[in-house]
C-alpha positions in Angstrom: 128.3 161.7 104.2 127.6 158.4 102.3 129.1 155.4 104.0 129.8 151.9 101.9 130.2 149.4 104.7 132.8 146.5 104.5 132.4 143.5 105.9 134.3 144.0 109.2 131.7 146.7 110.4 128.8 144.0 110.5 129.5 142.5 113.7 131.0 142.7 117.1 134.8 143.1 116.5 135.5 139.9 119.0 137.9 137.3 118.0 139.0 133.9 119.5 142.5 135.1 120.2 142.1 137.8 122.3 140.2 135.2 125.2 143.1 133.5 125.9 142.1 130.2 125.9 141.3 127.5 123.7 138.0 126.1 125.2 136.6 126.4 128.3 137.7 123.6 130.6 141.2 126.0 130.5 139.0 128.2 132.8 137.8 125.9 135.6 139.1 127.0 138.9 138.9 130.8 138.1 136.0 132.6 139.7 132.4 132.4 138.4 131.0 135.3 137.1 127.5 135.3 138.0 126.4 138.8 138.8 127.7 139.5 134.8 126.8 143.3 133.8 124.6 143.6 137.1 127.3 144.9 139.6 124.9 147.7 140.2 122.0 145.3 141.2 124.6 143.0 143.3 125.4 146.0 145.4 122.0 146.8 145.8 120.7 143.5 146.8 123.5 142.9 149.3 122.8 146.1 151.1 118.6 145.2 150.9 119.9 141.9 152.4 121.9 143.1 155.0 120.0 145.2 156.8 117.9 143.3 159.4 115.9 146.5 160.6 112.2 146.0 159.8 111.0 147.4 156.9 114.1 147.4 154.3 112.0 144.8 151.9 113.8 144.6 148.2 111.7 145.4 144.6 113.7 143.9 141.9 113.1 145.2 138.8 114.3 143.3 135.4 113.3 141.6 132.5 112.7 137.7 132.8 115.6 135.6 131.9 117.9 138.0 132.7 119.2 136.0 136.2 117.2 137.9 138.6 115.3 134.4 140.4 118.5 133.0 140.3 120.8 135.5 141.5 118.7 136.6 144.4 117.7 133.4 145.8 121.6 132.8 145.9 122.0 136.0 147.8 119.5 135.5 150.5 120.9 132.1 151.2 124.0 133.9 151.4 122.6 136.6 153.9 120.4 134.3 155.4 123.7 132.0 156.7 124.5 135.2 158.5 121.3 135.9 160.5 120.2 133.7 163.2 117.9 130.7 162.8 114.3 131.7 163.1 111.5 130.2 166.0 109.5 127.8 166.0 105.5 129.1 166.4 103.4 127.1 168.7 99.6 127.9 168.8 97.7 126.8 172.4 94.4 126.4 173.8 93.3 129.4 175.1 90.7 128.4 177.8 89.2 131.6 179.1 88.8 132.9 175.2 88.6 129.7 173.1 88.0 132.0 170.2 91.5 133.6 170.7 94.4 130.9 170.8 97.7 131.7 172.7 100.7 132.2 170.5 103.8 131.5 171.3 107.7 131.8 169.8 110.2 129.2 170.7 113.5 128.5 169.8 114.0 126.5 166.7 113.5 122.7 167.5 112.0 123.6 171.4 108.4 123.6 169.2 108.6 120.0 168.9 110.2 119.4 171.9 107.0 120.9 173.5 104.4 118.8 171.5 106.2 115.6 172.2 106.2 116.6 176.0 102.0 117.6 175.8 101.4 114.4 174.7 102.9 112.6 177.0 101.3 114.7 180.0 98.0 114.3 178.1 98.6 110.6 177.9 99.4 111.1 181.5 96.3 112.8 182.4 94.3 110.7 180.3 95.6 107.8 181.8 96.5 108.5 185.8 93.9 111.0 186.4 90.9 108.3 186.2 92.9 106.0 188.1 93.6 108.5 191.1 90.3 109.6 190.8 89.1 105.6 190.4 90.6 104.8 193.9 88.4 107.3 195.8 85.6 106.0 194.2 84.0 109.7 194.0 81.4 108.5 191.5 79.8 106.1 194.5 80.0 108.8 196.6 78.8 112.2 194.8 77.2 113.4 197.6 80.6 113.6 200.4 82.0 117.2 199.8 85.0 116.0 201.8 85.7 113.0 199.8 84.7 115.6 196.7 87.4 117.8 198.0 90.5 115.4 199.0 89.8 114.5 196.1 90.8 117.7 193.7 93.4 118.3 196.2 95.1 114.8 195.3 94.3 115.8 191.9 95.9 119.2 192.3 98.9 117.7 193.5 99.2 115.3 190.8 98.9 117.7 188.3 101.5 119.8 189.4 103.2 116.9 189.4 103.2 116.3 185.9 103.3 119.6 184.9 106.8 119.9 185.7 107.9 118.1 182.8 106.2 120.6 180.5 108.1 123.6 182.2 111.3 121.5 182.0 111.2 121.8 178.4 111.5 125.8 178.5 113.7 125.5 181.5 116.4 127.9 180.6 115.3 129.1 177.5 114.6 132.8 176.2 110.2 132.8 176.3 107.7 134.4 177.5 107.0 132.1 180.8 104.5 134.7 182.6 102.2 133.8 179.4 103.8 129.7 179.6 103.0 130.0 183.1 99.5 131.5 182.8 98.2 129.2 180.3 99.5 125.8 182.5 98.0 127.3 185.2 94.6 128.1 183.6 95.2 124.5 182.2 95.3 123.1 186.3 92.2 124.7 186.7 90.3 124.3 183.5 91.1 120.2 184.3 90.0 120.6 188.3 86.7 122.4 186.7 85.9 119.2 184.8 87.0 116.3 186.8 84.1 114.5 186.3 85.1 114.2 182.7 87.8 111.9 184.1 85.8 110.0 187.0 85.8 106.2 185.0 82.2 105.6 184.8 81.4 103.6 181.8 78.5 104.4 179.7 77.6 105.1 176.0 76.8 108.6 177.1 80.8 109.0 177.9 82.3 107.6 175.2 85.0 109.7 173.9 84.3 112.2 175.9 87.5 112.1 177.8 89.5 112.1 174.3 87.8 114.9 172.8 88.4 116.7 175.9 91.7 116.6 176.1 92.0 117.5 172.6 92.1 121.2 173.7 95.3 120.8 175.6 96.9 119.7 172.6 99.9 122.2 171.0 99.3 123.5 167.2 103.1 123.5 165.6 102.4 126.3 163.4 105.7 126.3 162.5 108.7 123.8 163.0 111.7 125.2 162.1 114.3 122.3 163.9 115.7 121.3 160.5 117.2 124.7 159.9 120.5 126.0 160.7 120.2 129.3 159.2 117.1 132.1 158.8 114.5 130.8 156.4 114.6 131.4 152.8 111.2 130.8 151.2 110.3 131.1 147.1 107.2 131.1 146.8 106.5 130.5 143.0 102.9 129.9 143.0 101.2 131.7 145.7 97.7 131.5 146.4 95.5 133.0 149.1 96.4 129.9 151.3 100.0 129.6 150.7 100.6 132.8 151.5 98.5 133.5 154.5 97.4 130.2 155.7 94.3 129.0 156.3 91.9 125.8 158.0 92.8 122.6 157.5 89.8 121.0 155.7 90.9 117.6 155.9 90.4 117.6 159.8 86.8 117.1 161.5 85.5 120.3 162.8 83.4 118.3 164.9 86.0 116.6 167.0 88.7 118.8 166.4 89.0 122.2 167.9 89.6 125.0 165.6 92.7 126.3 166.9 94.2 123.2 166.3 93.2 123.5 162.5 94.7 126.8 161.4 97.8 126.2 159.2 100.9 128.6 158.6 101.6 129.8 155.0 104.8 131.3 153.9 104.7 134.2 155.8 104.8 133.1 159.1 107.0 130.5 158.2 109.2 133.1 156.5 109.7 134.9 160.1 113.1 136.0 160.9 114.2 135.2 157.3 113.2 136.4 153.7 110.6 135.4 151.4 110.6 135.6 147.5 107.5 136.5 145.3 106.9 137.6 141.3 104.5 140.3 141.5 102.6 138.6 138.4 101.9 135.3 140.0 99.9 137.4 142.9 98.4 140.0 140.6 97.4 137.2 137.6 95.5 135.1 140.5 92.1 134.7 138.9 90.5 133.9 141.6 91.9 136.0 144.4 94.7 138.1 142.9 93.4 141.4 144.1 92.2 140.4 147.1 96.0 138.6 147.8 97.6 142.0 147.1 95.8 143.7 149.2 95.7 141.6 151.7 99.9 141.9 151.4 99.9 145.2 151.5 98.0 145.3 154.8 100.8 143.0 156.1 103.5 145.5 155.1 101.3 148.2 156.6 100.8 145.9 160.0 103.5 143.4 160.1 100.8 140.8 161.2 99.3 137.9 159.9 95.3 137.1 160.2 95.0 133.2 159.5 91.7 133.2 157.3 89.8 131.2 154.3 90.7 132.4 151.0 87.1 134.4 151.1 88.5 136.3 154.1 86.1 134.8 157.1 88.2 133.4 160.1 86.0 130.7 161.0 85.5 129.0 157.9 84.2 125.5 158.9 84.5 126.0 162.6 82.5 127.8 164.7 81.4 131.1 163.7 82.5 133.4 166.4 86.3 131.9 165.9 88.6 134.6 165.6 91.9 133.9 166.0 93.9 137.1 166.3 96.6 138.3 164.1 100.5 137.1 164.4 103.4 139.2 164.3 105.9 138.1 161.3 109.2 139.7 160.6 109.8 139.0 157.1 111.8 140.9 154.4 110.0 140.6 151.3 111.6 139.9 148.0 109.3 141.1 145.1 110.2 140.2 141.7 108.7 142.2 138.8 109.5 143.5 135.3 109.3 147.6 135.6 106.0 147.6 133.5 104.3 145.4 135.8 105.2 146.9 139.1 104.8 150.7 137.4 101.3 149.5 136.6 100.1 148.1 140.0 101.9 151.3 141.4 99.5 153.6 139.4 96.8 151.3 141.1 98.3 151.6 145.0 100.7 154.0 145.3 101.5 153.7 148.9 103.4 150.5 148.2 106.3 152.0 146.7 107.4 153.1 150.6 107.1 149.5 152.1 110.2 148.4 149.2 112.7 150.9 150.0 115.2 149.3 148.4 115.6 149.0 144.4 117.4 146.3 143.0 117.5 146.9 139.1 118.7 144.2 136.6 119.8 145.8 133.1 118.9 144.5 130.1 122.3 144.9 128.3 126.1 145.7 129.6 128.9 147.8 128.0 131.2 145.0 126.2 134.6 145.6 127.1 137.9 143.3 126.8 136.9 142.7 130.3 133.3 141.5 129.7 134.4 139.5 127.2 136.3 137.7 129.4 133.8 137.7 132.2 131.3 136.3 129.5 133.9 133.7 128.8 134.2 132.9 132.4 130.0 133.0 133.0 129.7 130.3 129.5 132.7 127.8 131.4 130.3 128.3 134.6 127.1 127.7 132.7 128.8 124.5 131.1 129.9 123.0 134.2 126.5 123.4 135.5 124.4 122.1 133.0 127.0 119.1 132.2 127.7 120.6 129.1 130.9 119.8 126.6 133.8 122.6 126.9 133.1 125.1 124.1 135.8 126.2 121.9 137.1 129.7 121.5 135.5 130.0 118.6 132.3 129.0 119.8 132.4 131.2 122.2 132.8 134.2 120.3 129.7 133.3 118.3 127.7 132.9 121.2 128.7 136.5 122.4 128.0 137.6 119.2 124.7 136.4 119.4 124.2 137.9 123.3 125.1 141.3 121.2 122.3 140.4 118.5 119.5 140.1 121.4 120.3 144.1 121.9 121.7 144.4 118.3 124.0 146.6 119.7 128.2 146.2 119.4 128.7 148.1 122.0 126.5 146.3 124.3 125.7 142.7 125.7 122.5 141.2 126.7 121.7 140.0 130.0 119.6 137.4 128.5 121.4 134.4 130.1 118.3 132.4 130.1 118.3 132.5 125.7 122.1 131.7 126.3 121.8 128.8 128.3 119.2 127.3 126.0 121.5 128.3 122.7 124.1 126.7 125.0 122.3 123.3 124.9 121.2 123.4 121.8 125.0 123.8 120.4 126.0 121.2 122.5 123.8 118.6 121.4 124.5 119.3 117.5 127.8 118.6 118.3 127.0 115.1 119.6 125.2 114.3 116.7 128.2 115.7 113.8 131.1 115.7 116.3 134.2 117.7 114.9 136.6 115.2 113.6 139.8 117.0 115.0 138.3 118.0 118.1 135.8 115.8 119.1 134.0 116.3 122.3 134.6 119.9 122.1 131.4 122.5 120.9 132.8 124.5 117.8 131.2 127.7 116.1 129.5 125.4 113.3 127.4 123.8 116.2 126.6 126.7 117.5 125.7 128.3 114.0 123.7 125.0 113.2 121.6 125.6 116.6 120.8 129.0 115.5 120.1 128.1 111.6 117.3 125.3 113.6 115.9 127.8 115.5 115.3 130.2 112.7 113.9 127.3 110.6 111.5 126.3 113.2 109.9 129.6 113.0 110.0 130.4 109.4 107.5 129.6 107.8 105.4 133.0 107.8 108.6 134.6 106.5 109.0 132.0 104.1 105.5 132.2 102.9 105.5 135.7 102.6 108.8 135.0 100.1 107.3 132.7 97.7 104.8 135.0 97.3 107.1 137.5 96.1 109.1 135.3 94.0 105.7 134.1 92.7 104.9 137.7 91.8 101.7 137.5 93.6 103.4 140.5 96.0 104.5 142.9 93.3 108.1 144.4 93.6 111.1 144.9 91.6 114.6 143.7 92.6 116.4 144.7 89.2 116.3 148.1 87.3 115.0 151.3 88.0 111.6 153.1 88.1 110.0 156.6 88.4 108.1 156.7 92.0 108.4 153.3 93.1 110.4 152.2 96.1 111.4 149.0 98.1 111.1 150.0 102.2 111.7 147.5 104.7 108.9 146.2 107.2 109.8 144.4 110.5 106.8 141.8 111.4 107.4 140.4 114.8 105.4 137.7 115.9 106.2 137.4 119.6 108.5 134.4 119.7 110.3 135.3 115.9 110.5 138.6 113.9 111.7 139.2 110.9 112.0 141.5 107.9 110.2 141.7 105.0 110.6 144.2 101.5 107.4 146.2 100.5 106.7 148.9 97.9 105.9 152.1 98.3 104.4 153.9 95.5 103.5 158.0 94.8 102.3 160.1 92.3 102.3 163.8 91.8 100.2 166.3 90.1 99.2 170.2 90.7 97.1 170.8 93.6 96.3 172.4 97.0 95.7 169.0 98.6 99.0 168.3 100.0 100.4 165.2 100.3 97.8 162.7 100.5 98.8 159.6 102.6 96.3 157.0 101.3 96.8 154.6 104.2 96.2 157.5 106.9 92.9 158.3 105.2 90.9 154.6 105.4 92.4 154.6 108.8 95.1 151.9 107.7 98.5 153.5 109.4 99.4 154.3 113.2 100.0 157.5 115.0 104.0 157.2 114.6 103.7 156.3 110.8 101.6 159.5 110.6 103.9 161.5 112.6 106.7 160.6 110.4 104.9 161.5 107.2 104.0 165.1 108.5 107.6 165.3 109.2 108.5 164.4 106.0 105.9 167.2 104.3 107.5 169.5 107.0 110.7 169.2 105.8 109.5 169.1 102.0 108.4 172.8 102.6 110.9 174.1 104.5 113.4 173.1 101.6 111.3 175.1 99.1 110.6 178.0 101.1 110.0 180.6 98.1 107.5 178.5 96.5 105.2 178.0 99.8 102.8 177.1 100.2 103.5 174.5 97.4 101.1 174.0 94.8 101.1 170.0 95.5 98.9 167.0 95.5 100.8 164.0 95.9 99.9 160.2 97.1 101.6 157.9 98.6 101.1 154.4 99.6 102.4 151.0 100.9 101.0 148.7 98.3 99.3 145.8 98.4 99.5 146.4 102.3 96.3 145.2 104.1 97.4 144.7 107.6 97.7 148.5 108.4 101.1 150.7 108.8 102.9 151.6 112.0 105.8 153.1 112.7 108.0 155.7 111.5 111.1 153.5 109.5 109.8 154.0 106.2 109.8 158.5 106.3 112.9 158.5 104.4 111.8 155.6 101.5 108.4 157.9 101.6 110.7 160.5 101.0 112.7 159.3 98.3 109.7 157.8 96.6 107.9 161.3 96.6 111.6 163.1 95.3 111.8 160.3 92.3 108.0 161.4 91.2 108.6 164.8 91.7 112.0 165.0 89.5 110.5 162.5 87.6 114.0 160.7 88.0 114.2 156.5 88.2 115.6 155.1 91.5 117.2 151.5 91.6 115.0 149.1 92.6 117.6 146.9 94.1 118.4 149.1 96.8 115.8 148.7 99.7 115.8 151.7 102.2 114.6 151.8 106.1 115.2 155.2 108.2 113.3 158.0 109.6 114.4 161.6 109.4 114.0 164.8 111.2 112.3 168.0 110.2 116.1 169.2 109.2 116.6 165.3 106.9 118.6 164.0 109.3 118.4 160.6 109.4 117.5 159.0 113.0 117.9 155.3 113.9 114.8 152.9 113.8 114.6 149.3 115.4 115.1 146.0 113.8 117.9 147.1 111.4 119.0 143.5 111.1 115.8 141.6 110.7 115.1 144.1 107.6 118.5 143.7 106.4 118.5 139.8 106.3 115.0 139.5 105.4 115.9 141.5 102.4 118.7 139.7 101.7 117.4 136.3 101.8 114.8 137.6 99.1 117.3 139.1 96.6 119.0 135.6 97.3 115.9 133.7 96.3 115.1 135.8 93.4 119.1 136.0 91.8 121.5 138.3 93.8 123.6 140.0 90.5 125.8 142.6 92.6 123.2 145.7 92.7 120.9 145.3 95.5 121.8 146.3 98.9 120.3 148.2 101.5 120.5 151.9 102.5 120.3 152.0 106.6 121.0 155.4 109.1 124.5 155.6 109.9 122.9 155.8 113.4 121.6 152.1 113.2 125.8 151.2 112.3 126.8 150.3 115.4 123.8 148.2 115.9 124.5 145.8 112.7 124.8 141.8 114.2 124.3 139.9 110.7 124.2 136.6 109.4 127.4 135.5 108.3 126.1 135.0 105.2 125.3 138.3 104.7 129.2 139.2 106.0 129.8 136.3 103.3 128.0 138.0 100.2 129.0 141.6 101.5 132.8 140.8 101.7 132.0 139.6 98.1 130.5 141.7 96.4 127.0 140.9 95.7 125.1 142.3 98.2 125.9 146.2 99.3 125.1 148.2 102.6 125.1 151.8 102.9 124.8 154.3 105.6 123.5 157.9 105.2 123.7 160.9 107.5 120.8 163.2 105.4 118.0 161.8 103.2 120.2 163.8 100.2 122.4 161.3 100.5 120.6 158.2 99.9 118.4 160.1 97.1 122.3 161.1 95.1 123.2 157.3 95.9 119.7 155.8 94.5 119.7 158.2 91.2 123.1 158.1 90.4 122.9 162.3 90.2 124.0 165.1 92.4 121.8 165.8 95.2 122.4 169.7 94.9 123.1 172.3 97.3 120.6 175.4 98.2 122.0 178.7 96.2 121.8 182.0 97.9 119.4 182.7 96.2 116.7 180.2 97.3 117.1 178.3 93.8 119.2 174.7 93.4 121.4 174.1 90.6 119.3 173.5 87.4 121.1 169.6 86.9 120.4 167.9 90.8 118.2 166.2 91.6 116.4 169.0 93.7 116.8 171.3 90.9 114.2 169.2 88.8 112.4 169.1 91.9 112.0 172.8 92.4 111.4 172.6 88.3 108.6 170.7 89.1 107.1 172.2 91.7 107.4 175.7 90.0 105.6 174.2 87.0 103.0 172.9 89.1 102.2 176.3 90.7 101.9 177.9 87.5 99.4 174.9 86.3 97.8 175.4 89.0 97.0 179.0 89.3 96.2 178.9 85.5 93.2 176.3 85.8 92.0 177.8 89.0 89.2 180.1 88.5 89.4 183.1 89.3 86.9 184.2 92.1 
C-alpha cells in the first residue's frame, strides 16, 4: 500500500513538554545518568570488577565515543576503593647469583621505608667500618692472623650491630623474613669477604673503590606505592614495549652502576594488586614492536609474570651479558578496550586469547527511546553541562539534540550512544549562543543554537556536495527535475566521505529491444559496479521473469545504466529505480522525473530497507531547491526505511507545505502506479494482466518482442 507521509512522521515524536522542565539547571541534584542505554555493560563490568580471583580480566567491546574509556576508568576506581592497597616491590642485590636479583613485596610505603634505612647503614658502613678497621691498623700489620681475625670479629659485631635497624623496619610486618634474613646475612658475609675494601689506605688505585662497592647493597624501588590509599588503577594510553614491561635505565652508567639497580617497572608490575586499562589498537598499531608487545602480553596472561627486558627482548641490554634477571609475579586484571572488529580480527590471528578475558563487557551502539530515556537523556545533557561548564540548555534545545542522537542511528525508535558527537554538538551550541544570545532568555542555549551548530558543521564539509550541485544546476550532470520521460529515472546515491556523507540524484537510463541477451547491465560488464549492485540487478531480472511466467524465457535484450557515472556502482538501493526505469521502457510509458526513487526489492517485489534514507532524501531536496521546487518532486523511499526518517526541518518545513512530497511503498507496483499515474494491474487467472495497466503493456511488449524475435531468427 502507497503511503503519502505528513510532516509529523519525519522525526522522533519528542516534544519539550513531556521533559518536565524548562532547562536544565531545574535538574541539578537528581542523579547522573552515566551508564545511559549500557545497563547491560554496567552489570557486566561490575561483576568483571568484582571478582578478585586471578584470571577474571574484562574485554570491552564498543564503538569509540560511545563512553567506554570513560565509564570504565570510573568503575575501577570505584572497585578499586574496595580492594586493598597494593605492595611496594623492592629489587636486592643478590650476592651468590648477581645475575638473579632478590625480589621482594612490602607493604605500601615500607619500600621506602627500607631504602631510606639502606642508606643510612651503607653510609654507616661506609663510614664506621674504615674507622673500626683504621684503629687496628690491619693494613701495617697484614701478616698477624690474630690481629686479622679480632679484627673481622669486631667487624662482625659491628655489623650486626647496625643491621638491626634494617630488620626494625620489617619488624612486625607481613614478609618473607627467611628470604629478608638470608639476603642480610649473605650481606654480613659478602662485607667480612672483602674487608680490605674498607681498610683506609690511600692510593689512586682505591679511589672509589669503596663507593662502587657498596653500590651493590643498595635497594631498587621498583615500585613505590606509599601515595596510594586504594589498589592501583593504571591507563595506559600509549603503551610501548617499555611502558608496559619495563626495561634498563639508559640514563645510568653501566660501568659504575650494577644492573639490578637499573631495571625499571612498567605498568604492569606497577598495576599489581589493582587493574590496568589498555586499547587493543594502541598495542597492535605499534610499528615498531606491536606484535612483539602482544605477544609478549599474552605470555603474561598465560604466566602471570613479568620478564624486565629491552624492547628487542635481551635481558641484559647494556649490562653485562649473562644478566638475567628472572621473571616477577604480577596480579593484574586487565582491562582491554577494543571495537568488535579489531578484537574479532586479532582473535582470528591468536585464538587462545579469548579464554584469558572471560568476561565481556559490550557497549551498544544505540538504545530503545522510551519516555524514560528521554528523560534519562535529559538528565545525562544537565550532567554533561555541569561538567563541561556549559550554559543550561532549554527544553527545546534539548529535544533537538536528542533528535539529532536519533539521526546518528537514523532510527526513531532508537538513540545513539555517541555521547562523544553529543558533547562536541553540546559545545558547539553553547558557544553560538554566546555570540547571538536569545533576547528573552539570555544565558540559556535554545534549539536555534543548536540548529546553527549543526547548519556550521554541515557547511564546513560541503563543499563536495555542493560542487557536485552546481554541476547539475549547470547541466554539466544531465537530469531532469520537471516532466516526464520514457526510460529515464532519477535514483538516489549516498557518497560518504568518512567524516560527512551525503546524498546525491543520478540517472538511470534503459532501453529495450527483441533479444536473447537478457538484461544487459552496462556497468557490470566494464567491471564498473560491485557484487551487491550486481546481486540486486539479478534479483530484479529474477523477479521480471517470474512475473511473466508464460512468456519465459523472455525474448529480451535490455540495458541499463547509471549515466555519466565514472566512479563505479555499489550497492543494492537503486534495484527498484532499475526496475521502474526498465518497466517505463518496456510499456513505453513516461515516469515523472521529479520523483527520485531509492529501495531494493526481493525476488517477490517487496521492497527492503537500504541505508542512508536521509542523506538521499535531503541531498535531493536541497537540489530540487536550487533548481525551483514547483510542488511535484518528492522522493519514493521503502515503507521499511519510515521509521528511520530524522530530516532537516526544512525538509519537515517544505513537506508540511506542500512543495516537496515523500512516499513509502510496500511492492515495486506501487511506486511504478504512483510514478505513471496508471494502474499497476493485477495477474488474471489466466497468466495475462489487464490489457490498460501498466503490466498489461508490459506483457504487450514483451509478447511483441518474442514474435519479432522468432520471426528474424533463422531458422537452423
Amino acid at each position: 500500500m502507497l503511503h503519502r507521509l505528513n510532516s509529523s512522521s519525519l522525526t522522533a515524536a519528542v516534544v519539550p513538554q513531556s521533559l518536565g522542565f524548562e532547562d536544565t539547571s531545574q535538574l541539578d541534584g537528581q542523579p547522573d545518568a552515566t551508564w545511559l542505554g549500557q545497563a547491560d555493560a554496567q552489570q557486566a563490568a561490575e561483576f568483571g570488577l568484582g571478582m578478585r580471583a586471578p584470571g577474571f580480566n574484562l574485554l570491552v567491546l564498543g564503538e569509540p565515543g560511545s563512553g567506554r574509556t570513560v565509564l570504565m576508568q570510573t568503575a575501577m576506581q570505584v572497585a578499586a576503593a574496595q580492594w586493598p592497597v597494593a605492595p611496594d616491590l623492592i629489587l636486592l642485590m643478590n650476592i651468590e647469583q648477581a645475575d638473579q636479583p632478590i625480589s621482594l613485596y612490602l607493604p605500601a610505603g615500607v619500600g621506602v621505608r627500607l631504602r631510606q634505612a639502606m642508606e643510612q647503614y651503607l653510609r654507616q658502613l661506609g663510614k664506621g667500618l674504615p674507622q673500626l678497621l683504621g684503629e687496628l691498623d690491619l693494613a701495617a700489620n697484614a701478616g698477624d692472623k690474630t690481629l686479622q681475625d679480632k679484627g673481622r670479629q669486631d667487624a662482625a659485631a659491628w655489623i650486626d650491630q647496625q643491621q638491626a635497624a634494617l630488620r626494625e623496619v620489617l619488624a612486625d610486618i607481613e614478609h618473607d623474613s627467611a628470604l629478608f634474613e638470608q639476603y642480610l646475612q649473605s650481606l654480613k658475609r659478602d662485607t667480612l669477604e672483602n674487608l680490605e675494601v674498607f681498610v683506609p689506605v690511600q692510593t689512586s688505585e682505591n679511589e672509589g673503590l669503596l663507593e662502587s662497592f657498596l653500590n651493590r647493597y643498595r635497594v631498587n624501588l621498583l615500585v613505590d606505592n606509599r601515595q596510594l590509599q586504594m589498589a592501583p588503577v593504571i591507563y595506559d594510553n600509549d603503551p610501548t614495549f617499555h611502558s608496559l614491561f619495563g626495561g634498563f635505565d639508559a640514563g645510568m652508567d653501566s660501568a659504575t652502576t650494577p644492573d639490578f639497580l637499573r631495571l625499571r617497572a612498567g605498568n604492569l608490575l606497577r598495576a599489581h594488586g589493582g587493574m590496568l586499562m589498555l586499547h587493543l589498537r594502541d598495542l597492535a598499531s605499534d610499528q615498531q614492536s606491536g606484535s612483539q608487545i602482544v605477544e609478549k602480553l599474552f605470555r603474561f596472561l598465560r604466566n602471570g609474570q613479568v620478564l624486565i627486558e629491552d624492547s628487542n627482548g635481551s635481558s641484559g641490554h647494556g649490562g653485562s651479558g649473562h644478566f638475567c634477571p628472572q621473571p616477577l609475579a604480577a596480579d593484574v586484571k586487565l582491562v582491554l578496550i577494543a571495537t568488535p572488529e579489531e578484537y574479532y580480527e586479532l582473535h582470528d590471528e591468536m585464538p587462545g586469547l579469548a579464554r584469558y578475558f572471560p568476561v565481556k563487557v559490550d557497549f551498544v551502539d544505540s538504545f530503545a527511546a522510551t519516555p524514560d530515556a528521554y528523560a534519562a537523556m535529559a538528565r545525562f545533557i544537565a550532567y554533561q553541562a555541569r561538567e563541561l561548564r556549559l550554559p543550561p540548555f532549554s527544553a527545546a534545545a534539548v529535544v533537538t539534540l536528542i533528535r539529532a542522537m536519533h539521526r546518528r542511528v537514523e532510527d526513531q525508535a532508537r538513540i545513539s550512544t555517541q555521547y562523544a558527537a553529543l558533547s562536541t554538538l553540546m559545545q558547539e551550541s553553547a558557544s553560538f549562543m554566546r555570540k547571538t544570545p536569545s533576547a528573552t532568555t539570555p544565558g540559556i542555549v535554545q534549539p536555534e543554537h543548536v540548529r546553527a551548530a549543526q547548519q556550521a558543521r554541515l557547511a564546513r564539509h560541503q563543499i563536495p556536495e555542493q560542487q557536485l550541485r552546481d554541476s547539475i544546476v549547470e547541466g554539466e550532470l544531465m537530469l531532469r527535475l520537471h516532466g516526464s520521460a520514457v526510460g529515464q529515472i532519477n535514483g538516489l546515491s549516498h557518497i560518504d566521505l568518512g567524516d560527512a556523507s551525503f546524498g546525491s540524484p543520478i540517472r538511470i537510463s534503459a532501453r529495450c529491444f527483441a533479444g536473447a541477451q537478457g538484461l544487459i547491465n552496462i556497468d557490470r560488464e566494464v567491471k564498473m559496479s560491485g557484487p551487491n549492485h550486481d546481486k540486486g540487478v539479478f534479483i530484479l531480472q529474477s523477479w521480471l521473469s517470474a512475473s511473466f511466467p508464460m512468456l519465459t524465457p523472455l525474448s529480451l535484450a535490455a540495458s541499463m545504466v547509471f549515466e555519466q557515472e565514472y566512479h563505479g556502482v555499489e550497492g543494492d538501493s537503486a534495484s527498484c529505480a532499475e526496475l521502474f526505469v526498465l518497466l517505463s521502457a518496456l510499456s513505453g510509458l513516461p515516469i515523472s522525473q521529479g520523483i527520485a526513487v531509492t529501495g531494493a526489492l526481493n525476488q517477490h517485489g517487496e521492497v527492503t530497507a537500504i541505508g542512508g534514507v536521509n542523506e538521499k532524501i535531503e541531498g535531493y531536496f536541497r537540489v530540487c531547491q536550487r533548481v525551483g521546487l514547483d510542488g511535484s518532486q518528492g522522493v519514493i523511499i521503502p515503507k521499511a526505511n519510515m521509521r528511520h526518517l530524522i530530516l532537516d526541518e526544512e525538509v519537515i518545513a517544505a513537506v508540511e507545505q506542500g512543495r516537496f512530497h515523500l512516499y513509502a511503498i510496500e511492492h515495486v507496483l506501487e511506486g511504478m502506479a504512483l510514478l505513471t499515474g496508471m494502474e499497476a494491474g493485477a495477474e488474471l487467472h489466466d497468466g495475462e494482466y489487464p490489457a490498460g495497466s501498466i503490466m498489461g503493456r508490459v506483457q504487450q511488449s514483451l509478447e511483441a518482442f518474442r514474435q519479432y524475435y522468432f520471426n528474424n531468427t533463422p531458422a537452423r
